[in-house]
C-alpha positions in Angstrom: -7.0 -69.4 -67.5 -10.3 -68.7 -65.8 -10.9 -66.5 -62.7 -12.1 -68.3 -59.8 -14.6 -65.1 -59.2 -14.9 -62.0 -61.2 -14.2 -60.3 -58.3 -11.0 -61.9 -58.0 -9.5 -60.6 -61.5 -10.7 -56.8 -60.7 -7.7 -54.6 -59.7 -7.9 -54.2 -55.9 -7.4 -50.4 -56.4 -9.2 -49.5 -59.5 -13.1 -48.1 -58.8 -13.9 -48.1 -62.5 -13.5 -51.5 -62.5 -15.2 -52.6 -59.9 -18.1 -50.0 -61.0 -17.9 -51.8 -64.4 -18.4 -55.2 -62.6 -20.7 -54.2 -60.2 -22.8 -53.2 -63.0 -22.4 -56.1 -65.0 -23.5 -58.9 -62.3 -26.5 -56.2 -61.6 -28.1 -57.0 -65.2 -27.7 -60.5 -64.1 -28.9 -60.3 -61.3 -26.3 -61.5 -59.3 -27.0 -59.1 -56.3 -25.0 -60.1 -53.3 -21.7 -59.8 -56.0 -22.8 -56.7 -57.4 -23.4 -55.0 -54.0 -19.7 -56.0 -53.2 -18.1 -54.2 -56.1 -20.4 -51.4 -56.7 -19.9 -50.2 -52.7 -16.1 -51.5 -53.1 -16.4 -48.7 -56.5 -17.6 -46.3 -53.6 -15.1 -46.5 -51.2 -12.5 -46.7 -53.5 -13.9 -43.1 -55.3 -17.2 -41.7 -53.0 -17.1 -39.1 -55.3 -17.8 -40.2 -58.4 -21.5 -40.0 -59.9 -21.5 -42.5 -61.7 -21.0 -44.6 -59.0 -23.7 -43.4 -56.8 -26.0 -43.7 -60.0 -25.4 -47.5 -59.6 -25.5 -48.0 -56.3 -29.2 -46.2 -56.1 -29.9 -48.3 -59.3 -28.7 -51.5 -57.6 -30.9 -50.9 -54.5 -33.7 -50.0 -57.0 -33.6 -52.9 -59.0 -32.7 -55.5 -56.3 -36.0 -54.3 -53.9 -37.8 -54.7 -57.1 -36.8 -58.4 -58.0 -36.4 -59.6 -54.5 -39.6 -57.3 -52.8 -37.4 -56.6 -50.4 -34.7 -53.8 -49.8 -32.0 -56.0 -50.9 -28.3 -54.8 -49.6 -26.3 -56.3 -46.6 -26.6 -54.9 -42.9 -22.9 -53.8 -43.4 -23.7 -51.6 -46.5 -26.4 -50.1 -45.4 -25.2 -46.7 -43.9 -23.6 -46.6 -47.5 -26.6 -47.0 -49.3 -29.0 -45.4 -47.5 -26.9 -42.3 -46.9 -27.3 -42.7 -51.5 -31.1 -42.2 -50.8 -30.7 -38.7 -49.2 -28.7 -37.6 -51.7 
């Protein structure tokens, strides 16, 4: 049986795993799914490092391949507070 979403087979509770997938659909450049888990990782555990490793990563890679900051309005306080970090 297939998931309708990745998202949708990820433990609602479990940061690793959303970490893991935010990861994932990064390298494939799937960025609006990859924001929602790897900020969905970071509420779930805001004090994990690895974590904030991929969300700065995310925002790197997604400005890069879109020429744009590339992270959703809602997000944003998240990310950005990443940046001062």
């Amino acid at each position: 049986m297939r998931c309708p979403s990745a998202s949708s087979c990820v433990h609602p509770q479990w940061a690793k795993a959303h970490y893991r997938l935010g990861s994932a659909l990064t390298a494939v450049e799937e960025w609006s799914a990859a924001e929602e888990s790897l900020v969905k990782a970071h509420e779930l555990d805001s004090s994990n490092k690895q974590i904030k490793s991929a969300l700065k990563a995310f925002r790197s890679s997604a400005a890069t391949q879109l020429g744009q900051p590339a992270f959703c309005v809602a997000h944003s306080a998240i990310i950005a507070s990443l940046s001062a970090q």
